[in-house]
N, C-alpha and C positions, 0 to 999 in steps of 0.2 A: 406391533402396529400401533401407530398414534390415533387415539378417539378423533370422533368429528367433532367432536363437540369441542377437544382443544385444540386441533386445529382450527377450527371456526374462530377462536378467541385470536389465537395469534393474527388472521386476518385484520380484526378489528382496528381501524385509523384510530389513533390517540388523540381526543376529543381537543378540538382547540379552544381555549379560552378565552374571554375576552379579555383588550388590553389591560395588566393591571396597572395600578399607580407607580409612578416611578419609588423603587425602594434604595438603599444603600445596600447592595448585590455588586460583586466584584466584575470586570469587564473581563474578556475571555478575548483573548490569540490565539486563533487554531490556526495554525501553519503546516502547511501540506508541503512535501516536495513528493514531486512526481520520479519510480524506478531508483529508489534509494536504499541502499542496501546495507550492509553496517560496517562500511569502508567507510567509519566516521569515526573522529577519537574516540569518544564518548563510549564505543561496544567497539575500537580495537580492531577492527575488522581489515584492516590493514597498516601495515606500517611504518607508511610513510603520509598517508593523510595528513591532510592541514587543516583543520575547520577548527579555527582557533574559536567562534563566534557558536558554534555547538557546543563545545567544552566549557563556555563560562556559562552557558544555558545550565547546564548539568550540574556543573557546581553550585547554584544557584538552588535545586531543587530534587528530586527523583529521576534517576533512569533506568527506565525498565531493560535488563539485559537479556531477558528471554522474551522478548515481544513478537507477537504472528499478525500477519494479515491472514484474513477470512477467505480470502481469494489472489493467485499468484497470477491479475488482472486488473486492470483498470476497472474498468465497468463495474463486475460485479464487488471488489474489494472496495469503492467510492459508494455502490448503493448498499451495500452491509453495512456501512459504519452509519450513514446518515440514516437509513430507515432504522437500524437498532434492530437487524435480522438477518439471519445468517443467510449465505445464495442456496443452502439446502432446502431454503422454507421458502424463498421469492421464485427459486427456476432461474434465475440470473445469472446467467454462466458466464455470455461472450460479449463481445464487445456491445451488443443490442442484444434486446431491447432498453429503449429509456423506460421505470418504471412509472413513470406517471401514463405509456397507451397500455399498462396493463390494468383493468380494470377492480383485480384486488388490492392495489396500490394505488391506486390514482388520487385515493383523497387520504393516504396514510402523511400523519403528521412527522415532516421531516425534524432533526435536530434542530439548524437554525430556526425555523418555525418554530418549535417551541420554545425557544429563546423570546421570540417577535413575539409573541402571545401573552408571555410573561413581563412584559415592559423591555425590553431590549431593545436599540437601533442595530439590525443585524446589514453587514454590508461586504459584499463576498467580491475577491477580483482575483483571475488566475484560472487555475487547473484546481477546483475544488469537487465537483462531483465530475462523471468523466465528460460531461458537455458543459453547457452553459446551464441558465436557468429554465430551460425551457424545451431540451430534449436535440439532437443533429441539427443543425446548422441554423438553428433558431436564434437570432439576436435579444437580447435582453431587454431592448428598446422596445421591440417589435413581441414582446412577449404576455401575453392576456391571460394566463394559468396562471396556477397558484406558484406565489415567490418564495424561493426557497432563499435567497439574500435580494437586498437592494443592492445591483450585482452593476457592474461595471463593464460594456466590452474595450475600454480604451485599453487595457495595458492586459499582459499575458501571453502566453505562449511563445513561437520560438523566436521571434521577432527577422531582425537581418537575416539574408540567406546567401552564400555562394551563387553566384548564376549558371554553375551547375555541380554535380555531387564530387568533393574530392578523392573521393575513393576508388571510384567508376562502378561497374558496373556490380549487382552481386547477384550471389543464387535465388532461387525460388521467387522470381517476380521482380528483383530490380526497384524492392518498393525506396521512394524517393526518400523515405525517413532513414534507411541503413545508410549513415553517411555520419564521419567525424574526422575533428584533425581542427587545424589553424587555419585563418584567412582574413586577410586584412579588413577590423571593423573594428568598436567600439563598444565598451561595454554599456554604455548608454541607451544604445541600438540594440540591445535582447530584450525580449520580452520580458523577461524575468526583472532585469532592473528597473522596468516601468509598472512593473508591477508592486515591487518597494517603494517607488517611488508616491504611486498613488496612496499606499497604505499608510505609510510616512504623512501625508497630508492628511488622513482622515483620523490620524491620531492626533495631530494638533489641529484640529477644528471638529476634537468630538464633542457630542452636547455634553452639557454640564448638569444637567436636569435629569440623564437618566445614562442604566449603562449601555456597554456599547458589545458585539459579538462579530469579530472582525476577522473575516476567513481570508488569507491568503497564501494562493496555492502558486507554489513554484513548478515550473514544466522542467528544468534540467534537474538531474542529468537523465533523465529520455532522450532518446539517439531525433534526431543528430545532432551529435557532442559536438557542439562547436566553440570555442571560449578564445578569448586574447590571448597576446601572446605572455602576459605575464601570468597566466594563471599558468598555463604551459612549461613556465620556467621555476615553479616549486618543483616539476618532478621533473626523473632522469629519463633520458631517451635509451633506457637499457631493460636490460629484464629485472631488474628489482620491483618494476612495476607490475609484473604479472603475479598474478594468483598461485598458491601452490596447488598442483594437479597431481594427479595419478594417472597415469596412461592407461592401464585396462579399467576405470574406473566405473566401467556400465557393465562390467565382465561377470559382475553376481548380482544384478538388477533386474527385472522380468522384461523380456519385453514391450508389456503392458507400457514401461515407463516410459516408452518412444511415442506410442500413441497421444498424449499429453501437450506434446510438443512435434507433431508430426510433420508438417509443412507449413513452414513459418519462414516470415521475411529475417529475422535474424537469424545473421551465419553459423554453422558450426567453428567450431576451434579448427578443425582439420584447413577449411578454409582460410581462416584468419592465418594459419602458418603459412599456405604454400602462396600465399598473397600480400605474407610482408606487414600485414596488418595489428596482429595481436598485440606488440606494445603501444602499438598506434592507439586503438580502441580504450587499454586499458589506463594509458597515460592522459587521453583526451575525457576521460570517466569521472579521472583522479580532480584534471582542471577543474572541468564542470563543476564539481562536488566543493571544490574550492569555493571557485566565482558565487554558488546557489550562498554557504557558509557567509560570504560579506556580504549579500542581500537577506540575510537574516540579521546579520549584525546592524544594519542601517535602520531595520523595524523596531530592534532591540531598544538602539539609541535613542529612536526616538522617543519609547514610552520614558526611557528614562529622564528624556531632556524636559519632557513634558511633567515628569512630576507624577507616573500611573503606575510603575512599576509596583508599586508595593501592594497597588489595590486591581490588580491583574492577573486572570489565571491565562499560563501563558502554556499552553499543551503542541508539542511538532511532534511532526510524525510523519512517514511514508506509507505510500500503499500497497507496498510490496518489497520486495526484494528484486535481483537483477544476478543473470551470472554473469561471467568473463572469462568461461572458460573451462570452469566445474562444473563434472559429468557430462565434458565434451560440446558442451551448449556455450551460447549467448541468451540474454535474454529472462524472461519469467518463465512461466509455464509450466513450473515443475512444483512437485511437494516437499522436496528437499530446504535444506534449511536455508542454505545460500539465495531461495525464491522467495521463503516463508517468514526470514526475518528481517524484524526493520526498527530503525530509533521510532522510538517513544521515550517523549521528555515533558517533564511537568515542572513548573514552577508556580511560583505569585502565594498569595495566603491560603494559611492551611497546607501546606505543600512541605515536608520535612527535607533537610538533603539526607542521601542515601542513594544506594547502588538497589535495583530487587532483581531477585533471580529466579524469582516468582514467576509462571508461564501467564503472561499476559494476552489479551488478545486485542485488536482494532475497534471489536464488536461493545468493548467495554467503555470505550469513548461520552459517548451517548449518555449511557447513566450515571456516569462517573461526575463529568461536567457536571450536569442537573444538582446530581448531591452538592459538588463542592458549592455552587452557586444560589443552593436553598430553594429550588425551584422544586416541586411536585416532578416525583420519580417516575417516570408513565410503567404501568405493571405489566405490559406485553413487550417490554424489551427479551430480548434472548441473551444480551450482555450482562455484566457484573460489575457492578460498581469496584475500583480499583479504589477508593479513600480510606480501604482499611492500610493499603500497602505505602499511601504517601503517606500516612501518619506514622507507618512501622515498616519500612521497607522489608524487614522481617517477619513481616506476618504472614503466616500460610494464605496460600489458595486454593479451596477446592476440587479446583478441577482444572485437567489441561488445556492449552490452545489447540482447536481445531481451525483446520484450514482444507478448503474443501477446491476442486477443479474440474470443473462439468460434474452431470450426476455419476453418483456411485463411486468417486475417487477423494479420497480424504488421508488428511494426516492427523495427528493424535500427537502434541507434543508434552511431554510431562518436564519434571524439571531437568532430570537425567534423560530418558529416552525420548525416542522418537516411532513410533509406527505408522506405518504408510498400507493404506490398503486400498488396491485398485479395484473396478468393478468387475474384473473379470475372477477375483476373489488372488488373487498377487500380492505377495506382501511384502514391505522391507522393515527392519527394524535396527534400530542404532542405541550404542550407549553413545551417550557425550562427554560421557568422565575419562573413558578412555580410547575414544575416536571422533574429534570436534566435528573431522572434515567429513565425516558419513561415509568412509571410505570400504570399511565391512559390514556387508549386511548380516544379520545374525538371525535374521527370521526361520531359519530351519534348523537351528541347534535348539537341542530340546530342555539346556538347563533356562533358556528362557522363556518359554511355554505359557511359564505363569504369567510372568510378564508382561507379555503381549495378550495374553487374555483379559489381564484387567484394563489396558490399551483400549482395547474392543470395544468393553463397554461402552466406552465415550461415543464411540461413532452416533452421528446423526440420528436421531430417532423420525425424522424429517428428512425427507430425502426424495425431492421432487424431480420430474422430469424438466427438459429447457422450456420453458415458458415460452408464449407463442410470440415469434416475433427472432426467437432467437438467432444469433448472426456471427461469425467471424470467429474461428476457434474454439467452436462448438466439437465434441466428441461424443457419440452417443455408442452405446455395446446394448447385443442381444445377445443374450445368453444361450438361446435356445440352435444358434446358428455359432455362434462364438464369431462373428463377425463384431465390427467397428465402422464406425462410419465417420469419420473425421471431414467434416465442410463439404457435406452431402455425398462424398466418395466414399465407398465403399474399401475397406483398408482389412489383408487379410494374413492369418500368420506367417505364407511363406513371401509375403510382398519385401522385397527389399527395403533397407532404411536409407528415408531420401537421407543424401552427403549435399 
């Protein structure tokens, strides 16, 4: 058990400072895309991908090939990276709470904030934490709390829409976002290019007098994939576009794993077959991934047109992973690697090129940035400075990525393995030397014993229950009853698995 007394410390908001003098400190590009998986040249993830505008990022700098998010979720994987604490220590599991109504977070000093403290003009526009600046449906304009960017609601999210969903209708709710495919519009008309667009402007009319901390977050490829038709026409309308699977692929996985992902508006694969759907989904992925790749390039260009690139830390990255179809799913949700992994790319000074294979995590953002930018490191981060590995892509790391989903379910990613262990004490484990796709679980052969014991260690020394307010793909287990409780229902071992 963790003392109170350091838990008390991790509570502790990072004391904000007052503004300092403008210094000569590099500007920072945190680029976000929203459900981006490593269907990206750069980590290979599939092979036919186009992101011609990710691949000279990478060449340019570091990319991390074993990188995790904290969370296989929007909410809590956006408020890990920006608090610089893992969801085992906030309670933040599900799509809610925002943590500024929880009242041990409410005055913790976010990242950009301390950017703004330290002399920065920080200016965020997009999908960067999982709301606005200000918590559900709060406008930025209309926003009187503390500012996490001088934030923009003109440009973001999914912009144009069908007047009504192409695909018709689908399982468990019919939610209006399962919806992808072509339809006559204009790439001008997505949110996402308007949101290049405005970045593009604040990079050519940044001040000159100090630097600048410029978040823009991309919302595709999160459903619904909608893209032109030329993005469409990189890829084939055949099955090269699909994933490779395994058909009894959940056949040595606990059931636990199902709970995870138990009744969610993303389809299963079984669906997507007998509905004609699955190339559909995974060629409209591939667009998306495309069309987000030249609104990165159009940010790119700009700093370069402007004369910033050299004096730019320029860090992308997603907040998750996504499937298409591995281990029978759509969607996050899972602790599998296909949910867990995601591009992480660093450039600008100080920044070596090289490939690392080092287990990276999201968590490590936060203090990394501060290092490279010379800023005072705040000492209740739970991250790890990654500058030892842009300067040696080969420099060890410590310790593995964890990635955690609701309380008591956690992965342990090392550079080779992987352990998964559920709350109901379930476990999977994988080598990746000789099974990338996580296809054989090895958890009960006994030459790996050791193995998976030093795995263990790692787990969460923190490991809170959902924090009050919690909402929307929450799962909570008692032990005592071997019950589950997935979105207030009651979920039990002989319950069938929603299809």
């Amino acid at each position: 058990m963790i003392s109170k007394t350091l838990f008390a410390l991790l509570l502790i908001a990072v004391p904000l400072v007052a503004n300092e003098p403008p210094a000569k400190k590099p500007n920072v590009l945190f680029i976000s895309i929203d459900d981006l998986n490593d269907w990206v040249e750069p980590l290979g993830g599939h092979p036919l991908a186009k992101t011609p505008n990710l691949k000279r990022l990478a060449a340019r700098g570091t990319t991390f090939l074993n990188a995790h998010c904290q969370a296989p979720l929007c909410n809590p994987s956006r408020t890990s990276i920006m608090l610089g604490l893992r969801p085992s220590t906030t309670g933040v599991y599900g799509l809610a709470p925002w943590f500024r109504t929880l009242p041990q977070w409410r005055d913790r000093v976010t990242l950009p904030q301390h950017f703004s403290a330290h002399g920065y003009k920080t200016l965020g526009v997009g999908k960067l934490f999982h709301t606005g600046p200000g918590g559900p449906g709060v406008k930025a304009k209309n926003f009187a709390g503390p500012r996490e960017f001088e934030f923009t609601d003109a440009a973001g999210g999914i912009g144009v829409k069908p007047d009504k969903k192409l695909i018709g209708d689908t399982p468990m709710g019919n939610n209006p976002l399962m919806d992808w495919g072509f339809f006559p519009h204009q790439d001008k008309d997505k949110g996402d290019y308007q949101a290049a667009s405005w970045a593009v402007e604040q990079i050519k009319t940044a001040p000159k007098d100090r630097p600048f901390f410029l978040g823009v977050g991309f919302f595709l490829p999160h459903v619904p994939c909608y893209a032109t038709q030329k993005w469409f026409d990189l890829y084939p309308e055949d099955d090269r576009v699909l994933p490779k699977v395994k058909q009894d692929d959940r056949s040595d996985t606990p059931r636990f794993s199902w709970y995870l992902h138990w009744h969610l508006p993303e389809p299963r694969v079984e669906w997507l077959k007998e509905k004609n759907q699955w190339r559909n989904l995974c060629r409209s992925y591939l667009a998306c991934i495309s069309f987000v790749d030249a609104q990165v390039g159009r940010v790119l260009d700009a700093l370069d047109q402007e004369g910033l690139s050299d004096n730019t830390i320029i860090v992308l990255w997603s907040d998750h992973g996504f499937h298409l179809g591995e281990k029978g799913i759509t969607g996050k949700n899972s602790l599998w690697e296909r949910s867990t992994r995601v591009p992480l790319i660093f450039a600008g000074p100080g920044v070596a090129q090289g490939k690392c294979t080092q287990p990276a995590e999201l968590l490590d953002l936060y203090p990394t940035l501060a290092e490279l930018c010379g800023l005072p490191v705040p000492k209740n981060l739970e991250g790890l400075s990654l500058a030892p590995q842009l300067k040696n892509a080969q420099a060890k790391r410590d310790r593995p990525a964890i990635t955690t989903h609701n309380h008591g379910n956690h992965s342990v990613r090392s550079e080779r393995y992987r352990l998964i262990r559920y709350a109901d004490g379930s476990q999977e484990f994988y080598d990746h030397q000789t099974d990338p796709h996580e296809w054989t679980n090895l958890a009960d052969k006994k030459e790996h014993a050791a193995s998976i014991a030093e795995h263990i260690k790692w787990l969460p020394k923190i490991d809170l229950p959902p924090a009050a307010g919690s909402l929307h793909r929450i799962l909570t287990y008692d032990r005592k009853t071997d019950e589950a409780v997935w979105e207030g229902k009651t979920v039990r071992r002989s319950d069938p698995i929603p299809k």
